[in-house]
C-alpha positions in Angstrom: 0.0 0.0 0.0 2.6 2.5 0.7 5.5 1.1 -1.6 6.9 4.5 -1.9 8.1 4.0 1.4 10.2 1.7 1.2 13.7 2.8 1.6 13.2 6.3 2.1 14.4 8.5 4.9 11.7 10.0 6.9 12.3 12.7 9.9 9.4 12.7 12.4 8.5 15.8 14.5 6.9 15.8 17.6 6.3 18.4 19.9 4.4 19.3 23.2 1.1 17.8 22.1 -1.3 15.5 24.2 -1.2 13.3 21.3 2.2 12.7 21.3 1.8 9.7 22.2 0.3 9.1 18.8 3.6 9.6 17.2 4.9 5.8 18.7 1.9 4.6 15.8 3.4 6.5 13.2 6.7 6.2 13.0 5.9 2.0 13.5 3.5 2.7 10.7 6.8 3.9 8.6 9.0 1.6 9.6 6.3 -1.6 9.1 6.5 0.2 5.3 10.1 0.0 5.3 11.1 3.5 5.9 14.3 5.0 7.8 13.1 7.0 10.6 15.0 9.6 12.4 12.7 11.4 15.4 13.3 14.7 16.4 11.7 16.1 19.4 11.3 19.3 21.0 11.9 19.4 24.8 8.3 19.6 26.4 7.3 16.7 23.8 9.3 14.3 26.2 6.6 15.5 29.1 4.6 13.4 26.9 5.9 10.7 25.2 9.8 9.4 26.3 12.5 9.7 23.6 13.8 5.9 24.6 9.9 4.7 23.1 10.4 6.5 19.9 14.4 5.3 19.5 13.1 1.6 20.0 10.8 2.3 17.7 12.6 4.1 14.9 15.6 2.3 15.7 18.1 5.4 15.5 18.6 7.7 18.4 16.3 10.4 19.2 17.5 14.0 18.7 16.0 16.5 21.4 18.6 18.8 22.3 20.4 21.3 19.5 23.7 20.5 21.4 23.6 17.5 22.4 27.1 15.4 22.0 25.8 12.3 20.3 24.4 14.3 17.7 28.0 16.2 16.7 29.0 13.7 14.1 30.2 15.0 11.0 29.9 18.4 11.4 26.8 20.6 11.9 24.2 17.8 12.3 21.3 19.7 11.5 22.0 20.6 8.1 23.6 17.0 7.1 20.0 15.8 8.6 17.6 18.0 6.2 19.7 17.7 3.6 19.9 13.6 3.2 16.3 13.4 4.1 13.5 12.9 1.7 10.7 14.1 3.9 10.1 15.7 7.5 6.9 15.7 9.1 6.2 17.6 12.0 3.1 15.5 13.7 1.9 16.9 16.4 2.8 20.0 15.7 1.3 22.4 18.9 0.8 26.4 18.4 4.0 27.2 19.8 6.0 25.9 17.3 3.6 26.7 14.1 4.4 30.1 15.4 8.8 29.4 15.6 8.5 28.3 11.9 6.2 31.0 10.7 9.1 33.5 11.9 12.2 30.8 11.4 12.7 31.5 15.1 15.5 28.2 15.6 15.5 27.7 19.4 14.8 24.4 19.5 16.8 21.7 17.1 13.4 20.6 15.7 12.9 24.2 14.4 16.1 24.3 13.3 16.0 21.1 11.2 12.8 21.8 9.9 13.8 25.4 8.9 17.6 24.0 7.0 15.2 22.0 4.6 16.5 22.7 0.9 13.0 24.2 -1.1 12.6 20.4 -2.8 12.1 18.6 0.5 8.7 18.1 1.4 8.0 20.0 5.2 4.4 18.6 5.7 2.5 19.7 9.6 -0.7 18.3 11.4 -1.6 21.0 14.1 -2.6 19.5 17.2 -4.3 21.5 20.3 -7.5 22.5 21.6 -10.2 24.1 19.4 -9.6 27.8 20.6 -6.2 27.7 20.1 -6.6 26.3 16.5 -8.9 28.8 15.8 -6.8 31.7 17.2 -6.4 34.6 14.9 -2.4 34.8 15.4 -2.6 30.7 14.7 -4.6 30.6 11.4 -2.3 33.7 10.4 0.9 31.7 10.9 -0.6 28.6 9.0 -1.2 30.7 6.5 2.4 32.1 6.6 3.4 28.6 6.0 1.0 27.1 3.0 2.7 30.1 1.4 5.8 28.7 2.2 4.6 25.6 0.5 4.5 23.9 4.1 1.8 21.2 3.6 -0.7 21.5 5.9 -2.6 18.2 7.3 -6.0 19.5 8.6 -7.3 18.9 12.4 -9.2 16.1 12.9 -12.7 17.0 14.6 -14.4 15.6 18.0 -13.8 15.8 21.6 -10.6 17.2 22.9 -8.9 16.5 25.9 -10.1 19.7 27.1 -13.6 18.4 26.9 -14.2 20.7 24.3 -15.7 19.6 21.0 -13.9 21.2 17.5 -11.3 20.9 15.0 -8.1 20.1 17.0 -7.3 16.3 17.5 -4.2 14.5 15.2 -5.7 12.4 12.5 -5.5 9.2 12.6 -2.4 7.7 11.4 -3.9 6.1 8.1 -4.3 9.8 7.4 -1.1 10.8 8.1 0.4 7.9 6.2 -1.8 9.1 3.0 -0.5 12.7 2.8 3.3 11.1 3.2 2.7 8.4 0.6 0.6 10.9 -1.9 3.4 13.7 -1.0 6.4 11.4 -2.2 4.6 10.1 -4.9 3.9 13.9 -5.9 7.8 14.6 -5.5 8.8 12.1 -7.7 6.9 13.2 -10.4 8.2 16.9 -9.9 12.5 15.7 -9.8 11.1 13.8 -13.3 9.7 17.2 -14.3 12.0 19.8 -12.6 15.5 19.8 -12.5 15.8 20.9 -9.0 19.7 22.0 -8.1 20.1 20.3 -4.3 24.1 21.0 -4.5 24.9 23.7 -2.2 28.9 23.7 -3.3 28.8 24.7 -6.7 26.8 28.2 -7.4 24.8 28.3 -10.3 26.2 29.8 -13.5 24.6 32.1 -16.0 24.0 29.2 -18.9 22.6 26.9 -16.2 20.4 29.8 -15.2 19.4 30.6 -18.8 19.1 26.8 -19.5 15.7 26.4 -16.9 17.9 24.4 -13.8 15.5 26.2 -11.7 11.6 25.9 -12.6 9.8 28.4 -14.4 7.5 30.4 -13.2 4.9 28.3 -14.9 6.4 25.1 -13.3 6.3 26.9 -10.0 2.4 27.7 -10.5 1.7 23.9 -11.6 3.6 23.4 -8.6 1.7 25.5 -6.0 -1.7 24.3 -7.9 -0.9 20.4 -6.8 -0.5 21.6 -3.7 -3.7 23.2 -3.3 -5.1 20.8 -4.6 -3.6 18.1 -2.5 -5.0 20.1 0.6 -8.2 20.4 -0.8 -8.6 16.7 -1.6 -7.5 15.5 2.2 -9.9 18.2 3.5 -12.5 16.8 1.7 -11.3 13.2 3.1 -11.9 15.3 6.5 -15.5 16.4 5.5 -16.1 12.7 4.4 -14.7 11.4 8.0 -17.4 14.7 9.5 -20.4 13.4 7.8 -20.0 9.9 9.2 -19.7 11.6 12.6 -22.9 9.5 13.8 -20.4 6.2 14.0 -17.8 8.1 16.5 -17.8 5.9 19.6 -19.9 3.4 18.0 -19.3 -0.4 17.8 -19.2 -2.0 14.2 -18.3 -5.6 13.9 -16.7 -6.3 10.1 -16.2 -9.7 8.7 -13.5 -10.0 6.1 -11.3 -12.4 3.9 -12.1 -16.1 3.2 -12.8 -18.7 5.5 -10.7 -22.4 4.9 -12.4 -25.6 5.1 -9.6 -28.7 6.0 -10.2 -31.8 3.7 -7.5 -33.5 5.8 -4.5 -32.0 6.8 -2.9 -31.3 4.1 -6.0 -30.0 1.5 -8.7 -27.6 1.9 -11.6 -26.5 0.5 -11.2 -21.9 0.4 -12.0 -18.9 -2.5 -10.4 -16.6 -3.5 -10.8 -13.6 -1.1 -8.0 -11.5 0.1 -9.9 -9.6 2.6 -9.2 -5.9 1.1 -13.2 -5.1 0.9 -13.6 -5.7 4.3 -9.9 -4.1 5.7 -11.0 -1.2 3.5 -14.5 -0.9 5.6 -12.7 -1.5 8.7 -9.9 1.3 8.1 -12.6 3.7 6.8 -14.6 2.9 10.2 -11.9 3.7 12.6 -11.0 6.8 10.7 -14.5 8.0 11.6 -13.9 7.3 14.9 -16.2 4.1 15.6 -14.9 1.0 17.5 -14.0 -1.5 15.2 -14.0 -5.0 16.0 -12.7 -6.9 12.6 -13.0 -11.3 12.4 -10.8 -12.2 9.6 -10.2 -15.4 7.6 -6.4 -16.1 6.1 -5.4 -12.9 4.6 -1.8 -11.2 3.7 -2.2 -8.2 4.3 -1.8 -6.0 7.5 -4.5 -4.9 9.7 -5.5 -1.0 10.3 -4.3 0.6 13.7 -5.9 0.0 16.6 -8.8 -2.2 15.4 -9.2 -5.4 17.5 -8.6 -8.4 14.9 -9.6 -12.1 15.6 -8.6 -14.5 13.5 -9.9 -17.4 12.6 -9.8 -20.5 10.6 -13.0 -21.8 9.7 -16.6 -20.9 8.8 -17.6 -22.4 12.2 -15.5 -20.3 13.5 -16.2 -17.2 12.4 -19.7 -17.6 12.7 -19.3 -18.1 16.4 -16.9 -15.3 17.3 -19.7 -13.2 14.8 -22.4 -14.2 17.2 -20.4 -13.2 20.0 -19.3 -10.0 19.4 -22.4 -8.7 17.4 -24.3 -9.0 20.9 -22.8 -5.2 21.9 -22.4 -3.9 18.6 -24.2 -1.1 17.0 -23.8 -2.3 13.3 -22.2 -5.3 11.8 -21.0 -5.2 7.9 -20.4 -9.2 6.6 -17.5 -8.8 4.1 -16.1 -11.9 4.4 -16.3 -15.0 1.5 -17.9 -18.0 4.0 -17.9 -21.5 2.3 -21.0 -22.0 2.0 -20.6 -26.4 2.3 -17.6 -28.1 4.5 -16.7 -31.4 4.4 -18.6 -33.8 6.3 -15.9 -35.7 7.2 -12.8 -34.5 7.5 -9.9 -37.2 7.1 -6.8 -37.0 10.1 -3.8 -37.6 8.3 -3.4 -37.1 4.2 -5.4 -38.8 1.8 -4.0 -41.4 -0.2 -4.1 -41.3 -4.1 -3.7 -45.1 -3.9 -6.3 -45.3 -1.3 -8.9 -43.1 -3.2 -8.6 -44.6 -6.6 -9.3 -42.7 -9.6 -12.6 -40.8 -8.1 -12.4 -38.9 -4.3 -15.8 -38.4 -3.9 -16.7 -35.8 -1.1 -19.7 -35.7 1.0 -20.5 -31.4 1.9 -22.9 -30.1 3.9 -24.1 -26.6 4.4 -22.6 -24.2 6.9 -24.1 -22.0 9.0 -25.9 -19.0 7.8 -24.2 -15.9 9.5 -26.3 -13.4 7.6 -29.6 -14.8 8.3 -28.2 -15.6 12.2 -27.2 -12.0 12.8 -30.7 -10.6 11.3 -32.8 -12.9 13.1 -31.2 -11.2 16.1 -31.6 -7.9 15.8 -32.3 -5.2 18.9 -33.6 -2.0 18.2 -31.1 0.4 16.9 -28.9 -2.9 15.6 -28.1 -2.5 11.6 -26.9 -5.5 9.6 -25.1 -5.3 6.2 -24.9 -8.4 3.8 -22.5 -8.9 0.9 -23.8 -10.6 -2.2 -21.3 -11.6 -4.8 -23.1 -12.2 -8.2 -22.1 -13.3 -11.9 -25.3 -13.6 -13.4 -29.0 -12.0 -12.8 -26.8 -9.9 -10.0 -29.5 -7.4 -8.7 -32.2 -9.8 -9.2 -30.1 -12.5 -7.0 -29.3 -9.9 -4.4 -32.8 -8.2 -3.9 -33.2 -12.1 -3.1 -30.9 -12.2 -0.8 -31.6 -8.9 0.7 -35.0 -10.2 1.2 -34.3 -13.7 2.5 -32.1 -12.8 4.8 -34.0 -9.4 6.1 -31.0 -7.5 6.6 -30.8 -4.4 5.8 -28.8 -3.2 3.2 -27.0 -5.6 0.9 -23.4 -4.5 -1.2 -23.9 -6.2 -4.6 -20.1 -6.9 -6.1 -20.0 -8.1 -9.6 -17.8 -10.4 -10.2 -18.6 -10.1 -13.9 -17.2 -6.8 -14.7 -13.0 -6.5 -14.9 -12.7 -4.0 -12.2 -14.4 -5.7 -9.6 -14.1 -8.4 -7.4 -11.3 -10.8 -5.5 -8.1 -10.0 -5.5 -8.4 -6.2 -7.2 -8.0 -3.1 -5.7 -10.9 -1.9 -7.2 -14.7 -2.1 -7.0 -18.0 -1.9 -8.9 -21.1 -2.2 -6.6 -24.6 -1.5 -6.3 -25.9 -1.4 -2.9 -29.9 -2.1 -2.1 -32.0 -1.2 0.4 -35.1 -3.1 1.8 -37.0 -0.2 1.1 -36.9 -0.7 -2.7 -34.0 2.3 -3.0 -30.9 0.9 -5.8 -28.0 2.9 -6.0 -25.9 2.2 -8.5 -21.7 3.1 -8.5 -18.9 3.1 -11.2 -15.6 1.4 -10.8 -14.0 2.7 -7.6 -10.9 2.2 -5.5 -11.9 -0.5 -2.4 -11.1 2.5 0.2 -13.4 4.6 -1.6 -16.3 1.8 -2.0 -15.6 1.8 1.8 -16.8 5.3 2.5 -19.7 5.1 0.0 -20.8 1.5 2.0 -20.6 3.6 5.6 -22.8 6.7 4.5 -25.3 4.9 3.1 -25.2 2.5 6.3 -25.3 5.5 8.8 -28.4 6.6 6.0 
């Protein structure tokens, strides 16, 4: 998911922030995506979060004080630091020290760092502090100062503060975070294909390398400043998205994903083939609104979102108890996963023989439990259920069906009939149908955006 990642040098800001702590999740984010990570932290950031967590974490020392004697190597540290780096990001960055970057004001080595960045390093800042503060004249001026600076600013999150306030304030959430690096690196790759930036500090510039365009052109430098608007503009509305599914903050939402594996004996199996990006999707998508997410998964290789409680399991047995256990104290449930729908009877200890099953293995399969129909039929008040129907043929026909059979109520119809759509793609096509009658009808989508589309219309 983040491939751009890999290998690249990555400083990590963090300053006085009660969501410092935050910071541990993203820089083990950056590292999980293969990423070198060097933390730099401003003094009263380590009132919040230790420096020994976040050098365990990143796996290189932790930089706090300007002076400090294991950071003297080779000179002056702090420009060797923003020069071999691809990106910094400063998150949480508090007030105080939106206002030290606005003016350049170097007092602290974070500052410092941040302000020795040559112009083609990427400086990207998530503001983190209470509502009034955020909205503070002498704040919004300064991170104004900065997105004319080209700083890349990663809007507030919005909900309850530690203050017991409600407004924009809070850190996103670290799939967030990891977006705007991943979309920002992606973005700078494209530009060094497009500009040729001069990095070398050594060697000035001569009048033919000036006249030959090293430096961008003023129309290069507007295309520039547009994708950076426009980046802003496209996380805010990710931000407006995560508002309008406000009604799921604090709310419980069980997600089924991936396939479920039937043993033949113990060496062969009976499975599909679902890779459990539908449902991950859903469940990322959830906790970014701010809902509890409680995610049953089948064999899948791919890596769960943060802080979303995961079971694993085997089976459709399985998952159909640990579904019936959980959707007791949930507030919605979302069936993603691909169930078997017949298991072996008998299941054989041992392998199976070719000698001892002659030319025919004949197997004996029986139905597995419903989980759909199970979770419907026990419904509370103020409980919603969500059904998956994967069709080839007759596909809204089959899933108003199913819809109606199983009297949930909504079902996601995925077409496996169309080529951007179904297992295995990081696409979708769906129509989703409500008991009601209502159809609506989507073109081919990225999975994370299906996700969003499947929440409103299940908050709906």
């Amino acid at each position: 998911m983040y491939e751009i990642l890999k290998n690249k040098k990555i400083i990590v800001g963090v300053t006085g922030s009660i969501s410092a702590y935050k910071s541990a999740f993203l820089v083990r984010e950056l590292k999980k995506a293969g990423a070198e990570v060097f933390v730099i932290m401003t003094p009263s950031a380590t009132q919040f979060i230790t420096p020994l967590t976040l050098a365990n974490l990143s796996r290189n020392p932790v930089s706090v004080e300007m002076f400090d004697e294991s950071s003297q190597k080779g000179g002056a540290w702090h420009i060797k630091a923003a020069h071999e780096c691809d990106l910094m990001i400063i998150a949480p960055c508090s007030a105080s020290t939106i206002a030290k970057l606005a003016i350049d004001l170097c007092d602290n080595a974070l500052v410092t760092v941040a302000t020795a960045l040559p112009n083609n390093i990427p400086l990207l800042v998530a503001p983190a502090m209470d509502t009034t503060m955020y909205l503070n004249p002498g704040t919004q001026r300064n991170i104004e100062t900065l997105r004319k600076d080209s700083v890349i600013i990663i809007p507030p999150d919005e909900g309850e503060l530690s203050s017991g306030l409600t407004g924009p304030g809070r850190l996103p959430e670290i799939n967030i975070l990891m977006e705007f690096i991943a979309k920002t690196l992606n973005q700078k790759v494209k530009d060094n294909a497009k500009f040729k930036i001069v990095t070398s500090i050594e060697k000035p510039l001569s009048e033919n390398e000036i006249i030959n365009n090293k430096y961008p052109n003023l129309q290069e430098t507007i295309e520039k400043d547009k994708w950076v608007a426009e980046l802003e503009l496209h996380n805010l509305k990710q931000t407006l998205i995560t508002k309008n599914l406000y009604q799921l903050r604090d709310k419980t939402i069980l997600i089924t994903a991936g396939p479920t594996v039937e043993k033949i004996d113990d060496v062969r199996f009976i499975s599909n083939f679902s890779t459990g990006k539908m449902g991950y999707a859903i469940a990322e998508k959830a906790k970014e609104a701010g809902a509890n997410v409680i995610l049953i998964s089948g064999p899948v290789s791919i890596n769960p979102p943060v802080d979303v409680k995961v079971i694993n399991v085997v089976s459709a047995e399985e998952m159909y108890n640990k579904s019936v256990e959980f959707f007791e104290k949930s507030d919605y449930a979302i069936l993603a996963a691909a169930v078997s729908d017949f298991v072996p009877l008998n299941k054989v200890n041992g392998k199976i023989k070719k000698e001892d099953a002659g030319n025919e293995l004949i197997l004996n399969l029986v139905r597995t439990k419903d989980i759909l129909a199970e979770l419907s039929s026990r419904m509370k008040p103020g409980q919603k259920v969500v059904g998956f129907a994967l069709e080839s043929e007759n596909e809204i026909e089959n899933a108003r069906k199913k819809l109606e059979s199983k009297k949930c109520d909504m079902i996601v119809l995925n077409s496996s009939s169309k080529p951007d759509s179904g297992f295995g793609c990081e696409m979708n096509t769906i129509t989703i149908l409500f008991k009601n009658g209502k159809q609506f009808d989507y073109q081919a989508m990225p999975k994370s955006e299906c996700a969003k589309v499947i929440l409103e219309k299940m908050v709906e």
